[in-house]
C-alpha positions in Angstrom: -37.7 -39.3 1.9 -39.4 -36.5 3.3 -41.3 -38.5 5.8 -40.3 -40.4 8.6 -40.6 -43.7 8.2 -42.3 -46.3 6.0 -45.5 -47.8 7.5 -45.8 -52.0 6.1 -49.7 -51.4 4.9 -51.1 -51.5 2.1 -51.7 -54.6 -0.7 -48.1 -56.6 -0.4 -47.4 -58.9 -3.1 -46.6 -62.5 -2.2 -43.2 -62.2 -0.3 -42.1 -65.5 -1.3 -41.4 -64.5 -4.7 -39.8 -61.1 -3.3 -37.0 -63.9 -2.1 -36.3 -64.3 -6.1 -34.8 -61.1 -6.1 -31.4 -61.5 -7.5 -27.9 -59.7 -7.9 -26.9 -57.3 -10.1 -23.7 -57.0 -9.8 -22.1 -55.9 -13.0 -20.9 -52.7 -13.4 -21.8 -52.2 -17.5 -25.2 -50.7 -18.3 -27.8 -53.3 -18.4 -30.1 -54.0 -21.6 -33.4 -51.9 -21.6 -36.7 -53.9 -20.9 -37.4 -56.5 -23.5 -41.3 -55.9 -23.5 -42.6 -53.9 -26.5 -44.8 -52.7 -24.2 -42.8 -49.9 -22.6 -41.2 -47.0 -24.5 -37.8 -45.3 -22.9 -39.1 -41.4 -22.6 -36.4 -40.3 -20.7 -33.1 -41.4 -19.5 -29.2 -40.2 -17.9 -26.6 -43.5 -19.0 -23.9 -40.9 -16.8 -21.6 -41.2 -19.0 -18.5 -39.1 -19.2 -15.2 -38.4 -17.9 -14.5 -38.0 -14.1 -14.9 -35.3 -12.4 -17.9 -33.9 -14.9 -20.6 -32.6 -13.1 -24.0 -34.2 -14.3 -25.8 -32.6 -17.0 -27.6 -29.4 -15.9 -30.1 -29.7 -18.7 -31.3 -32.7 -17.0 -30.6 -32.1 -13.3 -30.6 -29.6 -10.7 -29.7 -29.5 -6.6 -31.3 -28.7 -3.7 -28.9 -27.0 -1.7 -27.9 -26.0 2.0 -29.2 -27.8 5.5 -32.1 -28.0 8.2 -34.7 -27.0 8.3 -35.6 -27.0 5.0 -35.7 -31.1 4.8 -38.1 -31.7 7.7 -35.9 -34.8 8.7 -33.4 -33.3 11.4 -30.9 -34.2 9.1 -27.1 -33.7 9.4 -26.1 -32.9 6.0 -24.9 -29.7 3.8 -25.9 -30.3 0.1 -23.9 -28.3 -2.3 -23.8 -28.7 -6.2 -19.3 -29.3 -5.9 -18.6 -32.0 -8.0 -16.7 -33.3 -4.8 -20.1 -34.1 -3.8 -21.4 -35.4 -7.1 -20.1 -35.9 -10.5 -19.5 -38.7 -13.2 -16.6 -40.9 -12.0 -15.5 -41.5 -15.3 -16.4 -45.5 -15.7 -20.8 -44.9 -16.4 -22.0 -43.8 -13.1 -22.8 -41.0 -10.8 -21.1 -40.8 -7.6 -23.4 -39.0 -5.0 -20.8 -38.5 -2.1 -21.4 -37.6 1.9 -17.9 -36.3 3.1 -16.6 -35.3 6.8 -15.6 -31.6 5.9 -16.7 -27.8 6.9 -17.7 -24.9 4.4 -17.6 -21.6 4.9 -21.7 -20.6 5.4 -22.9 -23.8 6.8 -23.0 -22.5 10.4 -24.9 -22.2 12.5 -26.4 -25.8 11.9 -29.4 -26.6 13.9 -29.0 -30.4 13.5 -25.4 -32.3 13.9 -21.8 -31.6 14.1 -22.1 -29.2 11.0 -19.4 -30.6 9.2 -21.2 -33.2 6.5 -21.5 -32.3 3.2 -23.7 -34.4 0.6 -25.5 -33.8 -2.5 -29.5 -34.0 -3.3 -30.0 -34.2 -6.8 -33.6 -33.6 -8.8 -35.4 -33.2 -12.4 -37.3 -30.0 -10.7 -38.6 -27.6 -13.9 -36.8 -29.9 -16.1 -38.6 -33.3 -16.4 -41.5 -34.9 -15.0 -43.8 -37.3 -15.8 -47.5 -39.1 -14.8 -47.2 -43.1 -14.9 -45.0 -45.1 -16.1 -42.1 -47.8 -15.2 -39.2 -45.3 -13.1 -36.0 -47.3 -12.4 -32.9 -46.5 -11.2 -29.6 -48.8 -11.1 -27.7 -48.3 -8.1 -24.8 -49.4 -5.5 -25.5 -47.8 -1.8 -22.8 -47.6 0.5 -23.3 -48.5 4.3 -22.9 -47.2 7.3 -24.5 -46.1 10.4 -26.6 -43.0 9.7 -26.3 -43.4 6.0 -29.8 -42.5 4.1 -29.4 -43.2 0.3 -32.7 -42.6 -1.6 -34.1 -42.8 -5.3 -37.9 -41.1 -5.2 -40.0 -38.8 -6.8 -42.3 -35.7 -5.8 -45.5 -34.0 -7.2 -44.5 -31.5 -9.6 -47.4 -29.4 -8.2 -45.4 -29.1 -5.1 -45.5 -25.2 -5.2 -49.3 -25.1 -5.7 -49.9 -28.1 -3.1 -46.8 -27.9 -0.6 -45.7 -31.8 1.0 -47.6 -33.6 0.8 -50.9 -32.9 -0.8 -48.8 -33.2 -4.0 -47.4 -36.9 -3.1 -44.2 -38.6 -2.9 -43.1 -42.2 -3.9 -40.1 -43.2 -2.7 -38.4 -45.7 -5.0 -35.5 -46.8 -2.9 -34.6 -45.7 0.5 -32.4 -47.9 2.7 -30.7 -47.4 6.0 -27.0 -47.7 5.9 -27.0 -49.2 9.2 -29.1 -52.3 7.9 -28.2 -52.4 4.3 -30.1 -55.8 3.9 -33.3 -54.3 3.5 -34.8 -52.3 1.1 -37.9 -49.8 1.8 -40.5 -48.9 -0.8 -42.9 -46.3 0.5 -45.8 -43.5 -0.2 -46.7 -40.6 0.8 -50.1 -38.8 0.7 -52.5 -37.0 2.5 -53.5 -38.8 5.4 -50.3 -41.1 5.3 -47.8 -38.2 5.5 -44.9 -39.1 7.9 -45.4 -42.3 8.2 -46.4 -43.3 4.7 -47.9 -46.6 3.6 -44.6 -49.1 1.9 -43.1 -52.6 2.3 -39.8 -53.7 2.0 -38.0 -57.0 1.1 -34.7 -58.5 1.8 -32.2 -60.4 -1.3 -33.1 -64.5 -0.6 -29.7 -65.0 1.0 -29.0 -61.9 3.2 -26.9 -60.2 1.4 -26.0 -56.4 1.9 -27.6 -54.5 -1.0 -24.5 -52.3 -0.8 -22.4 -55.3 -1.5 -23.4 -54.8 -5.7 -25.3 -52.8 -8.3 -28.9 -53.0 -7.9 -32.2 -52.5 -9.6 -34.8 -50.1 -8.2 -38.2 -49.2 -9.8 -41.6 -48.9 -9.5 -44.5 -49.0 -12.2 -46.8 -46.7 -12.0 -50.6 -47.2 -13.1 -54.1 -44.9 -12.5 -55.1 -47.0 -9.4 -51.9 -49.0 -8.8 -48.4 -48.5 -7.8 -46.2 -51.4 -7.6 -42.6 -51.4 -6.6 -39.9 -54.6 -7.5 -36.1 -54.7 -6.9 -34.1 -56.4 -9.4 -37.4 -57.4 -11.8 -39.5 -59.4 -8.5 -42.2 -57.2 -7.2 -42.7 -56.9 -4.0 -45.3 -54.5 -2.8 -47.8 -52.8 -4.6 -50.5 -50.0 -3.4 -53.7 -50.0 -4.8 -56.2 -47.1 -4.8 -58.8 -49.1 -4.3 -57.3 -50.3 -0.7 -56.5 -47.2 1.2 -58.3 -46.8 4.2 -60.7 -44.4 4.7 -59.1 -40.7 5.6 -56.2 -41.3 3.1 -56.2 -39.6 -0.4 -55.0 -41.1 -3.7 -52.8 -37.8 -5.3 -50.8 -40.0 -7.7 -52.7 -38.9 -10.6 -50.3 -35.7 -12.1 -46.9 -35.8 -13.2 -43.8 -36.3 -10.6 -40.0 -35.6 -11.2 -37.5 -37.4 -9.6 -35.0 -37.4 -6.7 -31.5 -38.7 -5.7 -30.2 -38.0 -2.3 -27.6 -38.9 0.0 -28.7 -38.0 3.2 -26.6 -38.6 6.3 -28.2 -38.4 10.6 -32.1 -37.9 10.8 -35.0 -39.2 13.1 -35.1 -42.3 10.7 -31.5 -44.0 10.5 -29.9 -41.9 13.7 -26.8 -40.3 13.7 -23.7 -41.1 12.4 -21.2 -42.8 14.9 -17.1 -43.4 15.1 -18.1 -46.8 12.7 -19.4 -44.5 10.2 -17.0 -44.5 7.2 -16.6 -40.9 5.2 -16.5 -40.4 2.2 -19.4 -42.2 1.7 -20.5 -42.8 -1.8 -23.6 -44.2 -3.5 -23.1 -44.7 -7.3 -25.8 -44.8 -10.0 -25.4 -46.6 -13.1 -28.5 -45.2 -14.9 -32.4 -43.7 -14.4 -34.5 -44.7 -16.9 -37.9 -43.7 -17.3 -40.7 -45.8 -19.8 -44.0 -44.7 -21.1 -46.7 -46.9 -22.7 
């Protein structure tokens, strides 16, 4: 998220079995992973009644506008629960509304009048390897950024990015087909090293529920949507210049981010409120 854009580099997986990738459409909580090899270490089901604001001992926000995101994006994050709370039937709703606050001006990016929420497991949980998976329905739109990633915890000590970032799930609202898997490291900063993959018939992502992860080894990062792999990043592969910081504990990020040298700015198509809902984040251990 905090780069520009995904490069397609790195070891990708045979995209013929990235067209197995398959719906997910139901809105009840999925079963857990059936192999004994993974252990749930941490997890947020969101459940509770609307209007709730998510669990603080869990999550925190990162609050206000540019230039703190590096992405000459148009949002205003604020921790309302107008911009996100439980909606009552499982999920979070992470919601991007047309609407002006008192201390957003001046606004060096955009109309100023975008609110959104970025929510993240700073200080409270973070973890090195591992499966990290996140069940989620992204709306569309032009200029619409929805993201599920993760950051070095060492971010203070080694500031973006020496301490790394994998993003999960990032997907541009104006092509809501495709889903980007990318990472972040010295020597593939803004543009990153990722793949992406498409479902096998077209379909918009933000048309159901979908399954996001990546597993997360010493020397190998693989990312899958809906169970199917479909790009991995081995440390053995990166060319020479680019370093391998995946190797400390990360926490993890959910944002809905709205303009940006990436997706472009909104336009009169775009729809507001926009919301992108998560079902669950899970996180395993071996």
């Amino acid at each position: 998220m905090r780069g520009i854009r995904p490069a397609v580099l790195g070891l990708a997986l045979a995209l013929a079995a990235a067209t197995g990738c398959s719906s997910s459409g139901s809105d009840s909580h999925p079963a857990r992973p059936a192999s004994d090899a993974w252990r749930l270490v941490w997890s947020d089901e969101f459940d509770g009644a609307a209007g709730t604001r998510p669990n603080p001992g869990k999550w925190g926000f990162d609050l206000g506008g540019e230039p703190s995101w590096g992405n000459s994006e148009w949002e205003y994050y604020t921790d309302r629960p107008q911009n996100a709370s439980l909606d009552g039937s499982g999920h979070l709703a992470v919601t991007a509304r047309r609407e002006t606050l008192p201390g957003m001006a001046p606004c060096p990016e955009g109309t100023c009048d975008i609110t959104s929420a970025r929510l993240n497991t700073k200080d409270r949980f973070a973890q090195k390897y591992g499966r990290f998976e996140a069940r989620i329905r992204i709306p569309s739109g032009q200029g619409i950024w929805p993201a599920f990633w993760m950051l070095g915890a060492d971010i203070e000590r080694h500031p973006w990015p020496a301490n790394g970032e994998i993003d999960v799930m990032e997907i541009l609202g104006s092509d809501p087909a495709t889903l980007y898997g990318t990472a972040h490291a010295p020597g593939f900063g803004d543009k990153g090293m990722g793949g992406s993959t498409r479902l096998p018939d077209g379909a918009a992502l933000s048309d159901a529920f979908h399954t996001y992860a990546v597993e997360w080894a010493p020397d190998r990062i693989t990312w899958s949507l809906d169970g199917t792999p479909y790009f991995a990043l081995d440390r053995a592969s990166l060319p020479e210049g680019r370093t391998w910081v995946f190797d400390h504990g990360f926490f993890l990020l959910l944002n809905l981010a709205v303009g940006g040298e990436w997706p472009g700015p909104p336009d009169d198509t775009t729809v507001f409120p926009a919301t992108m809902l998560v079902d669950y984040v899970r996180v395993y251990g071996r």
